[in-house]
N, CA, C and O of each residue as an XYZ file, in Angstrom:
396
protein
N     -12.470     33.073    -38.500
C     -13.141     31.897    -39.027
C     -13.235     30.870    -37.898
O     -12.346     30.765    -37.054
N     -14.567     29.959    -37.909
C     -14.817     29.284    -36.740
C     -14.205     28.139    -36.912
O     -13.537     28.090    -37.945
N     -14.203     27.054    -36.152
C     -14.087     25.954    -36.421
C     -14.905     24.815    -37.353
O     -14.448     23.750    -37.769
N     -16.098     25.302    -37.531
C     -17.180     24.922    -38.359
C     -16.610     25.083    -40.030
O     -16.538     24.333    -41.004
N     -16.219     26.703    -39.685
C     -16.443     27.488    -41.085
C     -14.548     26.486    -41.683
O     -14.509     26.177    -42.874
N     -13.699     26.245    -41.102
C     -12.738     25.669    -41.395
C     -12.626     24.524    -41.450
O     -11.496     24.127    -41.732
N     -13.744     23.445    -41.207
C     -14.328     22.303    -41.629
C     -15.147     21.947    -42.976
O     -15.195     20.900    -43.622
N     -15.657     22.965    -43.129
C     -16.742     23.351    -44.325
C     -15.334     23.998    -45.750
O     -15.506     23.727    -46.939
N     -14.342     24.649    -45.357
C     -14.039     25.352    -46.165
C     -12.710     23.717    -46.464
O     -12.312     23.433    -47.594
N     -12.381     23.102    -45.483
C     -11.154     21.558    -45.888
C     -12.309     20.895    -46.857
O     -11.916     20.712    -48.009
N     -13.930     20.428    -46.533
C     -14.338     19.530    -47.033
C     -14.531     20.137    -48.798
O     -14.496     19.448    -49.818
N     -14.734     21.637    -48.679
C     -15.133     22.107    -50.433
C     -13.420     22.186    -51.211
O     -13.291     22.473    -52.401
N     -12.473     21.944    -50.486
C     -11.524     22.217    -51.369
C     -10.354     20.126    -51.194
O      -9.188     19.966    -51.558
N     -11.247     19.054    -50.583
C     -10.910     18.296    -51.055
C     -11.377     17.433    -51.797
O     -12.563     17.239    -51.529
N     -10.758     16.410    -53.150
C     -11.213     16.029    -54.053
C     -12.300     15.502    -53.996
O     -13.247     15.747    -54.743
N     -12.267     14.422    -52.758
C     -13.370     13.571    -52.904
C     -13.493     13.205    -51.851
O     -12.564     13.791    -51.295
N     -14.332     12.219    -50.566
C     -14.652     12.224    -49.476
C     -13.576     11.064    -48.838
O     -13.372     10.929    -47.631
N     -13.071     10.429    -49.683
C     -12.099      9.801    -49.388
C     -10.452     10.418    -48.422
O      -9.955     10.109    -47.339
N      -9.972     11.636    -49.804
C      -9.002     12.404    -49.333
C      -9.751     13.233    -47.471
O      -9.178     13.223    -46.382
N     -10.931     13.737    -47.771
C     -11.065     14.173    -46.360
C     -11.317     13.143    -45.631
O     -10.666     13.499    -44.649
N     -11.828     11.958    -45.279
C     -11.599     10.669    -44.463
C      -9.962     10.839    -44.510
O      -9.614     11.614    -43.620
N      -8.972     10.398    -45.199
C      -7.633     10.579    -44.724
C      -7.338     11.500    -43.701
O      -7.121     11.171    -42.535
N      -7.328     12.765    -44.173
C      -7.357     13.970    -43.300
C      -7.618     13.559    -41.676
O      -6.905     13.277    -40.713
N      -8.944     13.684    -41.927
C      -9.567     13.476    -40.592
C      -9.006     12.352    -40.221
O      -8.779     12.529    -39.024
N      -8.567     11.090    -40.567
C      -8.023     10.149    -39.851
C      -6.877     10.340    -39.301
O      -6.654      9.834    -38.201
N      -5.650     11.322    -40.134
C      -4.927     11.495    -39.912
C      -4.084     12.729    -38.273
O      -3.125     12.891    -37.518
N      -5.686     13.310    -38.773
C      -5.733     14.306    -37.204
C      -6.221     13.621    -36.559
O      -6.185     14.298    -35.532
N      -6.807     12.542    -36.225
C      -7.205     11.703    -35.135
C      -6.293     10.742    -34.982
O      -6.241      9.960    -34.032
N      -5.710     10.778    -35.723
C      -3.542      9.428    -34.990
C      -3.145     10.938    -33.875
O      -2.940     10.962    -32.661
N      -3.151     11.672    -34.537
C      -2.269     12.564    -33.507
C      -2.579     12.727    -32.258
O      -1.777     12.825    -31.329
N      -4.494     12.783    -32.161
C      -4.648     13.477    -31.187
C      -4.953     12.177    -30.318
O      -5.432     12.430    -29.212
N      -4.747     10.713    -30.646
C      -4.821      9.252    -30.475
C      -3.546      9.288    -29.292
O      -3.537      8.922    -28.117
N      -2.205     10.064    -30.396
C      -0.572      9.684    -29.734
C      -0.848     10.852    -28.786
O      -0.225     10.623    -27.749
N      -1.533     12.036    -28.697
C      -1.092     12.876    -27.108
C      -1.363     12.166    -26.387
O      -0.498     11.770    -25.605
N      -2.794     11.634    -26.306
C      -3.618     10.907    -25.127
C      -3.113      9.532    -24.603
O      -3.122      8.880    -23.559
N      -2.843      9.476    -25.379
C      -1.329      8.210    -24.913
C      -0.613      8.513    -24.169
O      -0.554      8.136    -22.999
N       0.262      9.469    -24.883
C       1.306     10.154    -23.848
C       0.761     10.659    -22.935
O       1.605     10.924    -22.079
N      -0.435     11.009    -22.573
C      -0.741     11.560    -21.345
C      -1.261     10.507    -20.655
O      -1.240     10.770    -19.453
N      -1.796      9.249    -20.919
C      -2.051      8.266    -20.093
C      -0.874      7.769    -19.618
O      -0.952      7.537    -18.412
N       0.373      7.472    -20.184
C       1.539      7.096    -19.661
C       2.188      7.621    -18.296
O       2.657      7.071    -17.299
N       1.955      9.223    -18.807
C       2.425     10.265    -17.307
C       1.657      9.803    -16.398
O       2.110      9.388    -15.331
N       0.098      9.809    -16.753
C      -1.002      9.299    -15.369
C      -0.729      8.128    -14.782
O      -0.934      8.031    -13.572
N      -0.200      6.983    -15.543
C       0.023      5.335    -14.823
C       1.784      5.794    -14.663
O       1.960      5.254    -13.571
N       2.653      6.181    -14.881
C       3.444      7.025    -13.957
C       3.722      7.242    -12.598
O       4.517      6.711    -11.822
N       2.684      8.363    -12.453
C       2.506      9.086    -11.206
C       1.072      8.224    -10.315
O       0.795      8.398     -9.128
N       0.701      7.761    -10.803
C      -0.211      6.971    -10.056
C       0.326      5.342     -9.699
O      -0.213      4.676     -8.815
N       1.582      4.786    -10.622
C       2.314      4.078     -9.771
C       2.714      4.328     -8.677
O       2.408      3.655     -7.693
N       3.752      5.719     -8.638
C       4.378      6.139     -6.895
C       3.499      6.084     -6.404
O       3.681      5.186     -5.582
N       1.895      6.683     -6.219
C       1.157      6.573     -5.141
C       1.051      5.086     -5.082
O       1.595      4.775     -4.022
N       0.580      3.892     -5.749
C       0.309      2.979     -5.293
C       1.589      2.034     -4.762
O       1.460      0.872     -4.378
N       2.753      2.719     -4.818
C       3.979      2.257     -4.243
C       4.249      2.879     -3.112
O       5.212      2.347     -2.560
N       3.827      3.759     -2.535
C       3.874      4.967     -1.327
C       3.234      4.149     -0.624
O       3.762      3.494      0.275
N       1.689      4.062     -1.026
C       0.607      3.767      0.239
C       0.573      1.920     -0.033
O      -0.077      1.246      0.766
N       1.239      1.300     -1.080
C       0.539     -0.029     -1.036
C      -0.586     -0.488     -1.081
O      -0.840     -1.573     -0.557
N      -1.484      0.225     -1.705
C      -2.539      0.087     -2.517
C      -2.677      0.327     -4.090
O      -2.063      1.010     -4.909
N      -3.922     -0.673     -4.142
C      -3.852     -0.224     -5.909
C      -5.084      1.178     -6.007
O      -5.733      1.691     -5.096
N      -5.068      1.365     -6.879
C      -5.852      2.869     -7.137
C      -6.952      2.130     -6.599
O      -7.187      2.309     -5.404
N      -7.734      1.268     -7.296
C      -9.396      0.996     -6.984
C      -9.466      0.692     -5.045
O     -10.477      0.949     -4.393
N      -8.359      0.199     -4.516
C      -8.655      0.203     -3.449
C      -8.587      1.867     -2.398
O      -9.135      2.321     -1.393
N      -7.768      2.210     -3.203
C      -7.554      3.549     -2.575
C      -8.692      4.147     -3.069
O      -8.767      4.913     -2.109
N      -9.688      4.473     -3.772
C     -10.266      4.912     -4.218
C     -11.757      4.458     -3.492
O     -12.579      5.351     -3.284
N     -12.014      3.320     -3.190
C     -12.807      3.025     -2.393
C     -12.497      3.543     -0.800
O     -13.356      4.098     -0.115
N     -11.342      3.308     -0.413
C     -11.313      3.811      0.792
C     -11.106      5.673      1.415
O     -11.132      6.219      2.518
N     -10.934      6.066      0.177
C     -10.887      7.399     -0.142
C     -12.547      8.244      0.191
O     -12.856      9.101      1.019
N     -13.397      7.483     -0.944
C     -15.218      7.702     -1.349
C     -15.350      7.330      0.094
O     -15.386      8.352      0.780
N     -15.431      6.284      0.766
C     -15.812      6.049      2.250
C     -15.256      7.039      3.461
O     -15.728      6.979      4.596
N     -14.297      7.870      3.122
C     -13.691      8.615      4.251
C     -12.605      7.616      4.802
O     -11.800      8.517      5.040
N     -12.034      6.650      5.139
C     -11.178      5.780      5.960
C      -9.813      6.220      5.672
O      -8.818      5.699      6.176
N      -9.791      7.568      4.527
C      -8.286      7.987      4.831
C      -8.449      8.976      5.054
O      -9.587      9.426      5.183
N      -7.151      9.836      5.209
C      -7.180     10.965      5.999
C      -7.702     12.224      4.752
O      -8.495     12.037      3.830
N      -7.111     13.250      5.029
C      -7.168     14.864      4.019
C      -5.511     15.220      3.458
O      -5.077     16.309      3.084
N      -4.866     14.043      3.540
C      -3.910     14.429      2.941
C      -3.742     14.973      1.591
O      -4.582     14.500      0.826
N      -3.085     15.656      1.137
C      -2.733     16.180     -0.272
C      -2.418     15.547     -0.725
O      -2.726     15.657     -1.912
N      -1.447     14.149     -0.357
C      -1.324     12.957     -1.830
C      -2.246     12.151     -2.103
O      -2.053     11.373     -3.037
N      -3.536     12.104     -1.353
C      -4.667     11.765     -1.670
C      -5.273     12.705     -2.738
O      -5.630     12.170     -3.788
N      -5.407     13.827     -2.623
C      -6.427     14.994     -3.109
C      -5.600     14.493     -4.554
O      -6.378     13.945     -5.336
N      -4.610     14.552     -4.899
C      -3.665     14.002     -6.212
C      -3.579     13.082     -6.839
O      -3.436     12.829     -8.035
N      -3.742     12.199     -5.345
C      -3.907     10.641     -6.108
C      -5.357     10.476     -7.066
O      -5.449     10.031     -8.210
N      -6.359     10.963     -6.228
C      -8.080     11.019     -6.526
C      -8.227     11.505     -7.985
O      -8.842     11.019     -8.934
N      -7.299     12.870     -7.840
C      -7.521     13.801     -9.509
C      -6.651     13.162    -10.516
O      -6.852     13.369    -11.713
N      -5.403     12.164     -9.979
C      -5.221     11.743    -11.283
C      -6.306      9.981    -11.520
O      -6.497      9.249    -12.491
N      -6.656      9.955    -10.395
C      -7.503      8.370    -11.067
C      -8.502      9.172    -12.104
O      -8.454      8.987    -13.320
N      -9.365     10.038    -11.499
C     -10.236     10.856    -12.338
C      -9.425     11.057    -13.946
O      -9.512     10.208    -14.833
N      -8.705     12.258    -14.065
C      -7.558     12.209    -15.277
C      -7.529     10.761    -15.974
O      -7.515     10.803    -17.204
N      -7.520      9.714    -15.488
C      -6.842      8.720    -15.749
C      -8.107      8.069    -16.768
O      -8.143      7.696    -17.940
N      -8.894      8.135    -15.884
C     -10.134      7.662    -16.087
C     -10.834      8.127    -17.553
O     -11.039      7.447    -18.558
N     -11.068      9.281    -17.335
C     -11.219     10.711    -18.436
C     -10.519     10.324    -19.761
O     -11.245     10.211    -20.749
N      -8.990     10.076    -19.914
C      -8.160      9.401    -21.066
C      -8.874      8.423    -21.444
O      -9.376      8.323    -22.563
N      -8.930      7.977    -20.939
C      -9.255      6.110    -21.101
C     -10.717      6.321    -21.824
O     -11.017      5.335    -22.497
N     -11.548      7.211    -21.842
C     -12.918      7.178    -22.023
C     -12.769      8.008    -23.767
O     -13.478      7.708    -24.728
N     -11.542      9.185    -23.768
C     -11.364      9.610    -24.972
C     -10.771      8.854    -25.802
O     -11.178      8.735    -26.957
N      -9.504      8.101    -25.246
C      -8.605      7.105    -25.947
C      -9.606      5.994    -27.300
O      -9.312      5.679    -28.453
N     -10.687      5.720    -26.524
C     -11.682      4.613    -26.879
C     -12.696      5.155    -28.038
O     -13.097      4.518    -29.012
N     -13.065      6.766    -27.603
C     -13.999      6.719    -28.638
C     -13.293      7.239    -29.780
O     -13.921      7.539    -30.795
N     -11.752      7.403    -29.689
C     -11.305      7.383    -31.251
C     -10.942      6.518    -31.403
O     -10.736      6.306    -32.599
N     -10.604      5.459    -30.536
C     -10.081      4.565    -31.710
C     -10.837      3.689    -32.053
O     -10.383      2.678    -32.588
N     -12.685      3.907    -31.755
C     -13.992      3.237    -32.414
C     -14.066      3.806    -34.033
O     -14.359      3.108    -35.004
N     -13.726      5.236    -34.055
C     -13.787      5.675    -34.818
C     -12.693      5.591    -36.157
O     -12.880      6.170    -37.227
N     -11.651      4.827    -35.863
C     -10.591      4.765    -36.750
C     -10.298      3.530    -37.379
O      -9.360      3.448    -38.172
């Protein structure tokens, strides 16, 4: 069974559109609190870098896009978690428009 077909089969077996609004609200707190927790790990680990190099991300990040730093690997890390970081922040928002 698809994901469709297990959407279709919650909405015919709850009472009224209300109980499935709960539902669905209720799976969207959860998947609200991972993305949390995973933004936390990202401002985390993207503190040490900006405590390492003494920059804040947006500056590192500009000087990164321009070339003015090197090919280091705590760059290549630092870059994928601003990205990551970024990415949360864009899911974080459109549920909680929705809630």
């Amino acid at each position: 069974m698809n994901t469709l077909e297990k959407l279709e089969l919650l909405s015919e077996n709850c009472r009224d559109n209300t109980e499935l609004e709960r539902i669905i609200g209720q799976l969207l707190n959860v998947i609200l609190i991972r993305h949390r927790q995973k933004l936390a790990i990202y401002n985390l680990d993207i503190d040490k870098f900006e405590q390492k190099y003494n920059l804040t991300s947006e500056q590192f990040e500009q000087q990164f896009n321009s070339g003015e730093l090197g090919d280091e690997m705590d760059f290549f890390e630092w870059f994928g978690l601003c990205e990551l970081h970024k990415n949360i922040l864009i899911k974080i928002n459109k549920v909680e428009q929705v809630l």
